[in-house]
ZABA-163909 format. One line per 10 residues: number of its first residue (from 1); their letters; for each residue x, y, z of N, C-alpha, C, CB. Coordinates in steps of 0.02 Angstrom, whole numbers, always signed. Glycine has a CB too. Layout:
NUM) A) X Y Z X Y Z X Y Z X Y Z ~ ...
***
This chain:
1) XXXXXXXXXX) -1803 -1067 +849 -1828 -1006 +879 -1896 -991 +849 -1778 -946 +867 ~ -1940 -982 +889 -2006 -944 +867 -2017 -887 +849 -2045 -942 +904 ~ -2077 -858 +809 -2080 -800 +764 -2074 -741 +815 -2151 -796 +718 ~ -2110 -766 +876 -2113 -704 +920 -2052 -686 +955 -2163 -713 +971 ~ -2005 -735 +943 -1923 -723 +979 -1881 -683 +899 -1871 -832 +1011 ~ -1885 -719 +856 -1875 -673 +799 -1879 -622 +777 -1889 -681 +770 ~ -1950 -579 +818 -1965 -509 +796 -1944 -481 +844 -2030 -487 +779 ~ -1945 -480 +904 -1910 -475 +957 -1823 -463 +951 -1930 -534 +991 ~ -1800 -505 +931 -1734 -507 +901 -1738 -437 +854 -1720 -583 +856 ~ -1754 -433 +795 -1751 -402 +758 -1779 -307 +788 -1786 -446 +708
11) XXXXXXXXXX) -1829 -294 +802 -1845 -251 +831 -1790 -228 +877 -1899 -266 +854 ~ -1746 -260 +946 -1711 -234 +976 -1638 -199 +911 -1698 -290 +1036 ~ -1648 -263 +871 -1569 -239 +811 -1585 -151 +807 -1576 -287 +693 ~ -1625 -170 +760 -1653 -88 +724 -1669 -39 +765 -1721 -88 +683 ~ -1700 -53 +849 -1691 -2 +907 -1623 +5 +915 -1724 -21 +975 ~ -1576 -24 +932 -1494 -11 +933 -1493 +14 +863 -1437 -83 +949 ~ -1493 +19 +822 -1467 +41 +761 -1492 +117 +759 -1491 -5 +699 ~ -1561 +114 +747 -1576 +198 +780 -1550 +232 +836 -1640 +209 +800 ~ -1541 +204 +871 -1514 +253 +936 -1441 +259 +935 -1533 +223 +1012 ~ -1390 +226 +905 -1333 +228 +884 -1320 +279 +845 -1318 +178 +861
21) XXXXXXXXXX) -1367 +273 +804 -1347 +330 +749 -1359 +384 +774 -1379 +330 +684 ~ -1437 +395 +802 -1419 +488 +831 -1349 +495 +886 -1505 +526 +893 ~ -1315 +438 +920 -1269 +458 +972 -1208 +476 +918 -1252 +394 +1035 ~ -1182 +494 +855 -1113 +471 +813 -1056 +517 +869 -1113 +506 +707 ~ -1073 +532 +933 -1015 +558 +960 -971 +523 +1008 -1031 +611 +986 ~ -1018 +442 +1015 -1014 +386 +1046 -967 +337 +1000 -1085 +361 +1060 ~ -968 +356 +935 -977 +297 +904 -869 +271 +910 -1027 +314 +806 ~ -811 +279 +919 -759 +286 +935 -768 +222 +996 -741 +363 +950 ~ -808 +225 +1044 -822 +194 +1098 -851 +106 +1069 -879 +247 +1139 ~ -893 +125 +1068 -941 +86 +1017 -890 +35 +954 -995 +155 +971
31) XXXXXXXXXX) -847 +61 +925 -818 +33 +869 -751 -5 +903 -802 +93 +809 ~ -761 +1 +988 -707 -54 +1016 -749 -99 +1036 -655 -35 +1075 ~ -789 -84 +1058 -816 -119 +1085 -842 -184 +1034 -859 -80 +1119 ~ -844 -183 +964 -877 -208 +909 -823 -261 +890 -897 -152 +851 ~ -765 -229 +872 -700 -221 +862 -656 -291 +918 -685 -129 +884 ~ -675 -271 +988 -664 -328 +1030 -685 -385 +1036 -669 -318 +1071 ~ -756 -370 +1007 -796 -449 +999 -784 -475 +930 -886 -445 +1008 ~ -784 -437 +887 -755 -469 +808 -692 -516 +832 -721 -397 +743 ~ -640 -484 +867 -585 -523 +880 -592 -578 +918 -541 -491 +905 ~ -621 -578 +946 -656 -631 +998 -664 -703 +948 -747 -597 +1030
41) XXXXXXXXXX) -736 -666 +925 -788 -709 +878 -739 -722 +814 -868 -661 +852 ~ -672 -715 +788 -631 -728 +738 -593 -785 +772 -589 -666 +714 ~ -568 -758 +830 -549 -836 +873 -581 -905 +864 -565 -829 +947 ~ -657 -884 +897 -681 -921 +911 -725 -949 +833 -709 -898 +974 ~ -700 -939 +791 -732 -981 +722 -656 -1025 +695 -771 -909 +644 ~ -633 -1017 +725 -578 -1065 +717 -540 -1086 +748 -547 -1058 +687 ~ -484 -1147 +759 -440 -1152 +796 -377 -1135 +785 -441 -1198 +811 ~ -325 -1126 +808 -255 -1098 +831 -230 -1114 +735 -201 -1158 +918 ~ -195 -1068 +705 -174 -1056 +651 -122 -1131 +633 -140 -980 +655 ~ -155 -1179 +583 -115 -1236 +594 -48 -1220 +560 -148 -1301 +568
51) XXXXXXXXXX) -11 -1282 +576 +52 -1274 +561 +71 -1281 +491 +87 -1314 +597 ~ +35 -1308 +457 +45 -1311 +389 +43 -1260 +325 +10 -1349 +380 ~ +21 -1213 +370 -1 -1148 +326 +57 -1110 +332 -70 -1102 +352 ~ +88 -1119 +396 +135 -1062 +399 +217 -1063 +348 +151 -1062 +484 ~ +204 -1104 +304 +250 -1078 +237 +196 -1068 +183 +313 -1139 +207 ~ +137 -1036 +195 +111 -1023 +136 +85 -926 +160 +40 -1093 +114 ~ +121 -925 +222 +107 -864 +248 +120 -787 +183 +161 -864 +318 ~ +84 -760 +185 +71 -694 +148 +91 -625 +185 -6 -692 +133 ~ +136 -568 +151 +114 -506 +191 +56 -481 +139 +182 -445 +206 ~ +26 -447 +155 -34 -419 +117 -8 -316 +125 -131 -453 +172
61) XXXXXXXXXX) +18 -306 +180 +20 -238 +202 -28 -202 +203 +56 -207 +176 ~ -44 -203 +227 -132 -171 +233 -92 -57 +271 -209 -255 +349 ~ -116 -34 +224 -108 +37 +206 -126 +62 +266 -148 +66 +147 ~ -98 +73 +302 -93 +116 +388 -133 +205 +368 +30 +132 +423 ~ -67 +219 +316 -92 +283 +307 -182 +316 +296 -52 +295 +250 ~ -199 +263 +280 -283 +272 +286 -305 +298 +335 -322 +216 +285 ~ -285 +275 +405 -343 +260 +465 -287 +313 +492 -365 +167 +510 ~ -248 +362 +445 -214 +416 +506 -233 +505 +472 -99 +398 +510 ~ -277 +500 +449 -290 +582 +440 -312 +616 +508 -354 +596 +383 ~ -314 +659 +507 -336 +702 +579 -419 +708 +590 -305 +789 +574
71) XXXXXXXXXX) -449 +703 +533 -519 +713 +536 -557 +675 +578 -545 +707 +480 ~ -587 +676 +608 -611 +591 +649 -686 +565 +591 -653 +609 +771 ~ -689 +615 +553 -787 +589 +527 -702 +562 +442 -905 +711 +502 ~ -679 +582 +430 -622 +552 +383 -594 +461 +392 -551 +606 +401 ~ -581 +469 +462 -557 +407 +506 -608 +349 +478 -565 +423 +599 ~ -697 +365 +507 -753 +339 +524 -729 +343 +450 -818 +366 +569 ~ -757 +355 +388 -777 +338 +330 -727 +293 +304 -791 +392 +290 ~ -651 +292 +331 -621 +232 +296 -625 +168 +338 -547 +245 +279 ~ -654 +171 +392 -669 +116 +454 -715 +78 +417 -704 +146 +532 ~ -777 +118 +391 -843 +96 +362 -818 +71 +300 -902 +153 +352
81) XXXXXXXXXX) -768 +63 +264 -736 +38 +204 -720 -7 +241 -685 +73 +162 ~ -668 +5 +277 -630 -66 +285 -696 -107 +305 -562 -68 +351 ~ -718 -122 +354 -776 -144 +391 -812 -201 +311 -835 -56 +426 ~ -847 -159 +258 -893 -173 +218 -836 -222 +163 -935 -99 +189 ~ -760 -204 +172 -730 -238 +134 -707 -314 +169 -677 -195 +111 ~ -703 -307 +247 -701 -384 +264 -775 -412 +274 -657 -398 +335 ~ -815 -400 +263 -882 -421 +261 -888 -433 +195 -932 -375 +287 ~ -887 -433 +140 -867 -441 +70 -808 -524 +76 -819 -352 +41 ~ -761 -505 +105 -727 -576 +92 -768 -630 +142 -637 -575 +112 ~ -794 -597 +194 -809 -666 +254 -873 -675 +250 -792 -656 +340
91) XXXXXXXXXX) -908 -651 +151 -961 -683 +145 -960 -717 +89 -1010 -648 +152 ~ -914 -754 +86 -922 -792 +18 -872 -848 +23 -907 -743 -50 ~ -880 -896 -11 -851 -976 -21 -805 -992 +41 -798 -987 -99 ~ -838 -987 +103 -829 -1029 +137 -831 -1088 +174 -826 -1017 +143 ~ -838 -1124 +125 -856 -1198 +124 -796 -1234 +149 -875 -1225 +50 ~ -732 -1215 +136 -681 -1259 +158 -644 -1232 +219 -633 -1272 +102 ~ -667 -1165 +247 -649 -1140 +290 -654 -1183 +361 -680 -1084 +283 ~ -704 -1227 +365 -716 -1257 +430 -723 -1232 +495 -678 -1293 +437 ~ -774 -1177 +490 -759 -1137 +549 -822 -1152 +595 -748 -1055 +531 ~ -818 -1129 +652 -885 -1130 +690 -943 -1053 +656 -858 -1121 +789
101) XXXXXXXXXX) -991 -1105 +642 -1062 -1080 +579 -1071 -1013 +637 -1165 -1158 +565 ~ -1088 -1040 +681 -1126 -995 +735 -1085 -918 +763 -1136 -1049 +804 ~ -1013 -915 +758 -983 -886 +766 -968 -829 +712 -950 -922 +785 ~ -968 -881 +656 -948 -839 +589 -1023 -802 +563 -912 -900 +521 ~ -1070 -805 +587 -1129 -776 +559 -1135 -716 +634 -1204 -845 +543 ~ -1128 -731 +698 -1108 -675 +749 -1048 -631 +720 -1085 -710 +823 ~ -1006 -632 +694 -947 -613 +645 -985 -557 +589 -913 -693 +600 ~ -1025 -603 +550 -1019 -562 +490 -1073 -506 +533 -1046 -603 +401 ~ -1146 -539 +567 -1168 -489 +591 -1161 -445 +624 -1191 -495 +601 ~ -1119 -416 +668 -1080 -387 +719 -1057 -326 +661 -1014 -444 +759
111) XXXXXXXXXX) -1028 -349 +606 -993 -328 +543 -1073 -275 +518 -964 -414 +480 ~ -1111 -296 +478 -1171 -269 +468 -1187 -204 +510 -1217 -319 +481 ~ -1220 -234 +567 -1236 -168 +607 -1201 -117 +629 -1259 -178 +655 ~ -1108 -147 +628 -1068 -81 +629 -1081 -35 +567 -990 -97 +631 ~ -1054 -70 +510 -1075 -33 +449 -1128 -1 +437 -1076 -64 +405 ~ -1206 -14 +464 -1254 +22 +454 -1245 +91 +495 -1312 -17 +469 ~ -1221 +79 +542 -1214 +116 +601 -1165 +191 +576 -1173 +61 +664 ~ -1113 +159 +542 -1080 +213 +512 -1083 +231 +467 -1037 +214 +510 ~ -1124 +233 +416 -1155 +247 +358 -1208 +291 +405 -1182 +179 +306 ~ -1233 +255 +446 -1277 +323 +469 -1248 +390 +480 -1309 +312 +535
121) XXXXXXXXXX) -1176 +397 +515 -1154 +430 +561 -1131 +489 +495 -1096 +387 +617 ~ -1106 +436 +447 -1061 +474 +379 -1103 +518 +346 -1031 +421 +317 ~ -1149 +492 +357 -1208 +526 +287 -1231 +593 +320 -1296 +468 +266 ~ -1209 +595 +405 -1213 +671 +423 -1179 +713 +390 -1195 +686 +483 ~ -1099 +698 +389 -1061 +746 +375 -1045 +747 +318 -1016 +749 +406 ~ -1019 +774 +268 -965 +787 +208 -904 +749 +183 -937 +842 +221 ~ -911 +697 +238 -837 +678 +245 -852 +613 +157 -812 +629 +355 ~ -887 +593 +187 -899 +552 +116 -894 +574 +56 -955 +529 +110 ~ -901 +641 +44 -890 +658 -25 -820 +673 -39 -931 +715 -45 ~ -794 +694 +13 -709 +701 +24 -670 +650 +3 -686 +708 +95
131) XXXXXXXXXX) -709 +575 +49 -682 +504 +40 -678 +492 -53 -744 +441 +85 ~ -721 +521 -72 -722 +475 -141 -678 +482 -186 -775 +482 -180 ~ -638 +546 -177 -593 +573 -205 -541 +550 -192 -594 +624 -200 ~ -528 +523 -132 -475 +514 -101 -439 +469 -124 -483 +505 -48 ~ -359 +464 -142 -311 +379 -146 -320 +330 -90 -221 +388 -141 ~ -348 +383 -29 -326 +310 +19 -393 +256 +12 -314 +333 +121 ~ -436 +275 -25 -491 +246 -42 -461 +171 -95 -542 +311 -81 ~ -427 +199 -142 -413 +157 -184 -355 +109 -171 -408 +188 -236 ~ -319 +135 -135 -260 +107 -80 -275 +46 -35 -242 +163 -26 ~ -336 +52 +0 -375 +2 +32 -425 -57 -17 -421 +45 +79
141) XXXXXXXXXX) -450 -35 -84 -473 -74 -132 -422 -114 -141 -495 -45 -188 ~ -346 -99 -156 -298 -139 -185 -299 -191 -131 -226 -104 -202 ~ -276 -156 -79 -250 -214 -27 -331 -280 +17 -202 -149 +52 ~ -380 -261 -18 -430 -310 -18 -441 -348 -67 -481 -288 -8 ~ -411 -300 -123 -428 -369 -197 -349 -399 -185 -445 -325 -315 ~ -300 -394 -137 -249 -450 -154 -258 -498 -108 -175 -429 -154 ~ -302 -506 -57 -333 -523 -13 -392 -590 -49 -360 -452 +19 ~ -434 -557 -80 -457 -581 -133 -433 -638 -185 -462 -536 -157 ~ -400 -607 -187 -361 -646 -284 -309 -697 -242 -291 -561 -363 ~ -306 -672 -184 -243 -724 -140 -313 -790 -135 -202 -677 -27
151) XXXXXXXXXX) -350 -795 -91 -425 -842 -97 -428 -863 -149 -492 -813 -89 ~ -437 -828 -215 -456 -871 -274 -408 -892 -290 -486 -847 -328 ~ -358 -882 -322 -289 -935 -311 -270 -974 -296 -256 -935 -293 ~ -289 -990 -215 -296 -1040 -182 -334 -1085 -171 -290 -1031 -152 ~ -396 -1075 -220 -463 -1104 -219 -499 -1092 -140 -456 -1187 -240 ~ -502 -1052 -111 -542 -1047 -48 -497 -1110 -16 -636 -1057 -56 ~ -448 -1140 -3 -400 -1189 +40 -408 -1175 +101 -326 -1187 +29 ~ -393 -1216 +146 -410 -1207 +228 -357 -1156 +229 -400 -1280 +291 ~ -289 -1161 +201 -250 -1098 +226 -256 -1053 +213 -201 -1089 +221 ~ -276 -1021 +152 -310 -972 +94 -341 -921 +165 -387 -1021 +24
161) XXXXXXXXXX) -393 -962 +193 -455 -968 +225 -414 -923 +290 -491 -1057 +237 ~ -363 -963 +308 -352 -949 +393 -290 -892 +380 -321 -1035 +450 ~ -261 -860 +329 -206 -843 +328 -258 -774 +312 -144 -882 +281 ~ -301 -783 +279 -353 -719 +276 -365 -711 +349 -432 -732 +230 ~ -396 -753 +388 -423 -741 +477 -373 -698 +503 -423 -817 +533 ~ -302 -730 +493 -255 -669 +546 -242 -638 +491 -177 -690 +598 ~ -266 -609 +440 -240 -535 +445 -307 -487 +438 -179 -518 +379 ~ -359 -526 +435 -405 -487 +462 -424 -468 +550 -453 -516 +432 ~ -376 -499 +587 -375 -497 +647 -334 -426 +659 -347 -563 +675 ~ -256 -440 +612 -214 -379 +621 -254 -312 +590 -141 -390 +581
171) XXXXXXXXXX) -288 -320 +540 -329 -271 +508 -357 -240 +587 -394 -308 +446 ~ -416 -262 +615 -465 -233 +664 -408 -213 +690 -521 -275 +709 ~ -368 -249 +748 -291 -224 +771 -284 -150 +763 -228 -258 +725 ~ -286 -145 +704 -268 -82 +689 -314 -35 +699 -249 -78 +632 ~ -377 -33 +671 -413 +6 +691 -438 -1 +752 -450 +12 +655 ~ -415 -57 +807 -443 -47 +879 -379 +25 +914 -436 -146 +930 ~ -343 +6 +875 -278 +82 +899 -304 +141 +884 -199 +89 +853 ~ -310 +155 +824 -348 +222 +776 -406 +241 +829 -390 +194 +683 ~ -436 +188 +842 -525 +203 +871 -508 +253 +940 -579 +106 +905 ~ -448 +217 +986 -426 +204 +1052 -385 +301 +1058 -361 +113 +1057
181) XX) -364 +328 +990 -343 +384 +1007 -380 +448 +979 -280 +382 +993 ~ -451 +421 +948 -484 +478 +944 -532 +493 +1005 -518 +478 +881
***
């Protein structure tokens, strides 16, 4: 790609990124729409969950109670956690993952500009200072560092790798529901 398709590229990002952020009454809409292509683009960086993994299968339980307070700018600030916490695992030692490059970098980026997007939206309201206080904050740390420590354990292993994919699939899952009833 040439420099002038590059800035081009980049310029439209940061025009969507500004104009996203003044809409945050959109953003519910927007976070399926993100949400649907992550799932997509999680597909499509890998193939069908092999069979060999499935006795090395994990529950992780990923904390529901998070993504159910009534607040919706409450909702958005643990979305923007979760979000920054699978972007955190699906940027690092995946070397044995074997996934499609092109997909998994549409992945993490897709990931990025949501997060900027809601960091914009958060930093309107209060809700963030609320969040910090909060257990369900630390509730969602746990269930990413076992997520984590499950990977290093396994040395980053193709299953390690793919047993993380679906339950970061069920993760969005979840917040494509949460998103779908505010």
């Amino acid at each position: 790609m040439n420099a002038f398709g590059l800035i081009q590229i980049c310029l439209m990002l940061s025009s969507t990124t500004i104009i996203s952020s003044l809409q945050c009454n959109h953003l519910p809409l927007q976070q399926r729409k993100v949400i649907e292509n992550s799932l997509r683009l999680l597909d499509k960086m890998g193939k069908k969950f092999p069979q060999q993994c499935l006795r090395e299968k994990i529950s992780f339980r990923f904390p529901v109670q998070v993504l159910q307070p009534r607040q919706k700018e409450t909702v958005g600030v643990a979305i923007e956690e979760i979000f920054q916490n699978i972007f955190y695992i699906f940027s690092k030692n995946l070397t044995l993952a074997a996934w499609n490059g092109t997909a998994l970098d549409q992945f993490q980026n897709g990931l990025y500009l949501q997060i900027e997007q809601l960091e914009a939206c958060v930093i309107n309201t209060h809700a963030q200072h609320r969040w910090n206080k909060e257990v369900s904050r630390l509730k969602l740390k746990k269930y990413f560092q076992k997520i984590d420590c499950f990977l290093k354990d396994k040395q980053h292993d193709l299953c390690s790798w793919e047993i993380s994919r679906a339950e970061m699939r069920r993760c969005l899952q979840l917040i494509d529901k949460v998103t779908r009833k505010l």
